[in-house]
C-alpha positions, 0 to 999 in steps of 0.5 A: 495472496490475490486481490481482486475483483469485479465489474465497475460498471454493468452498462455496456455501450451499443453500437452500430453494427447492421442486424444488432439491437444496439441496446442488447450486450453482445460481449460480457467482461466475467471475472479474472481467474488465474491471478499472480504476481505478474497476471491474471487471465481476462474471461468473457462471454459473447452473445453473437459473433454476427457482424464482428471481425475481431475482439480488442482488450484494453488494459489501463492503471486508471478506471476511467481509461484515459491512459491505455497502457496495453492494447491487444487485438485477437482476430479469432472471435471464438475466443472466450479468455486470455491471458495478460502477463509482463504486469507488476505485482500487488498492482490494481489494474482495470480493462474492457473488451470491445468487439471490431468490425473492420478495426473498428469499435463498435460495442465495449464491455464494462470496465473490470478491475483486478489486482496482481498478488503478491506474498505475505507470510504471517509468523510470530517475532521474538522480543529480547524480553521475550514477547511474541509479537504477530507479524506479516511480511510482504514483498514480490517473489518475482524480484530478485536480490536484496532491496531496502525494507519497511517497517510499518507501525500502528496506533495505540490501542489497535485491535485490526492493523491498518497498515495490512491490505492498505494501499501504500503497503501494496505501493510500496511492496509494487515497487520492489520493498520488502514491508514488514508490519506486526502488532506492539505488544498487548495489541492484536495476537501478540503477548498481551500486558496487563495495562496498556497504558503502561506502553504509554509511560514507559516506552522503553517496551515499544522500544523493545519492540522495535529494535526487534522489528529492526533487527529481524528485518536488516538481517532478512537475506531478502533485504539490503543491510542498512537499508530500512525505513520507518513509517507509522501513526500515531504511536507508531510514528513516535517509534518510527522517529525514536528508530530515526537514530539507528544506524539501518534506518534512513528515513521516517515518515511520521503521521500524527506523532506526539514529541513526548518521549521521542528524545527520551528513549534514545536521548541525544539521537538526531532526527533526519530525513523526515517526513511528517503529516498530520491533520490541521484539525487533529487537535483534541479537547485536552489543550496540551494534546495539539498534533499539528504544534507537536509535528512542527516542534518535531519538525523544526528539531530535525535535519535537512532533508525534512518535510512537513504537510499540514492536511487542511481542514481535517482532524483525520488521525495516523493512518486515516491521513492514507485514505487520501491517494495524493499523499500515498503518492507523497509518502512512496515518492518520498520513500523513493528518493530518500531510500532508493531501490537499486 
């Protein structure tokens, strides 16, 4: 599966070389080709080769360039493409070409974006009450041996999983995670239910679901026995805190999560290394549903290590709380400290 693609900007920079209309483009970043997990090939065009001595490719993590992390320079002009490689995979990356003249840069390209892939298979996960429940599993195949795991959970009610193509899926699966997400029963191409609602006031059938989840992944020869994490929104993060207790889970990361039932499907369980985020305002007109009270009860109930952000100012709920990348970084950076790659 490849993530690309395009032009961040159409304006090219003039320069100041003698015979060239400095307003004219003479070199034309053109959409990347041959993508993999560890590259993909630049592509251009030049109008004139007059004046210049040599083409230079800069390759940065952040669009506005502040931090080139690669620099190539190719002496013979007549080339039209090249390829990059030794990158990361499900990486966003972004470039532009300049033309020389004397080492010197006098005409850039716009700035292009790509992202390396990375594989996802999709297959179906049976239930031991024998539901199918529609599953996707990513990770690098440039990576070799195990390393620890991620289940990724979802909200109720859910028809498109969110947690597919999000950017803490490919930061995490970046790093070297195997990351397993699939859809709750009655949700998406899974088994259907005959009322959701009764996922709700029984949640012994998620429970079902997860341990399922659980078992597929710490059994996947790609992963570290006993190594797992758990991360999920809203429902899913009441599951990724009633899968807190299991032996292979290390550590949770809970967005929005409701106290109800956590301790009721696993009574007696302890709730450790925990990381939970909710909105300040993500409380709803029924007063008894108040997310920020719920995650500091939850919080206030579990072992050292923990953590607790209050988003200000926004009812933004579950997953939606990702759309921010300064708490993708607070989730993969908690996720690197509390269940480390070997």
């Amino acid at each position: 599966m490849a993530f690309l693609i395009g032009s961040l900007s159409s304006c090219e920079q003039g320069g100041g070389v003698e015979g060239a209309d400095p307003v004219t483009p003479v070199i034309h970043a053109l959409s990347p080709t041959n993508i993999s997990e560890t590259g993909f090939q630049l592509n251009w065009s030049v109008t004139t080769q007059l004046g210049y001595s040599s083409i230079a490719i800069e390759l940065s993590e952040d669009e506005e360039m502040d931090r080139v992390i690669k620099y190539v320079e190719l002496n013979d002009i007549t080339l039209i493409d090249y390829q990059l490689g030794n990158l990361k995979g499900a990486s966003r990356y972004f470039y532009r070409l300049s033309l020389l003249n004397n080492g010197i840069s006098v005409f850039k390209s716009g700035v292009m974006v790509a992202e390396t892939s990375f594989h996802m298979e999709s297959f179906k996960l049976l239930t031991e009450d024998n539901y199918e429940l529609s599953s996707k599993l990513a990770y690098l195949e440039s990576v070799s041996g195990s390393r620890p795991g991620i289940i990724l959970m979802h909200e109720f009610g859910v028809w498109v999983n969110p947690w597919v193509g999000s950017d803490i899926l490919k930061q995490l699966v970046s790093e070297g995670y195997v990351c397993l997400t699939f859809f709750f029963r009655g949700h998406g191409t899974s088994t259907p239910v005959d009322n959701l609602m009764d996922l709700i006031n029984d949640k012994s059938l998620l429970a079902n679901d997860l341990k399922a989840a659980i078992g597929y992944l710490n059994g996947h020869e790609l992963v570290s026995a006993g190594e797992l994490g758990l991360m999920g929104g809203s429902m899913g993060a009441t599951m990724a805190l009633a899968g807190n207790g299991f032996e292979e889970v290390k550590t949770s990361v809970a967005l929005s999560p409701g106290s109800d039932g956590v301790l009721v499907i696993f009574p007696g369980m302890t709730l450790s290394s925990v990381y939970y985020l909710v909105g300040e305002l993500d409380i709803h007109e029924d007063p008894a549903v108040n997310f920020p009270a719920e995650a500091s009860s939850l919080f206030d109930l579990t072992e050292e290590p923990k953590k607790l952000d209050l988003i200000a100012g926004t009812s933004d709920h579950g997953s939606n709380l990702l759309s921010r990348d300064s708490l993708n970084t607070s989730v993969k950076n908690w996720i690197l400290e509390s269940l480390p790659l070997n």
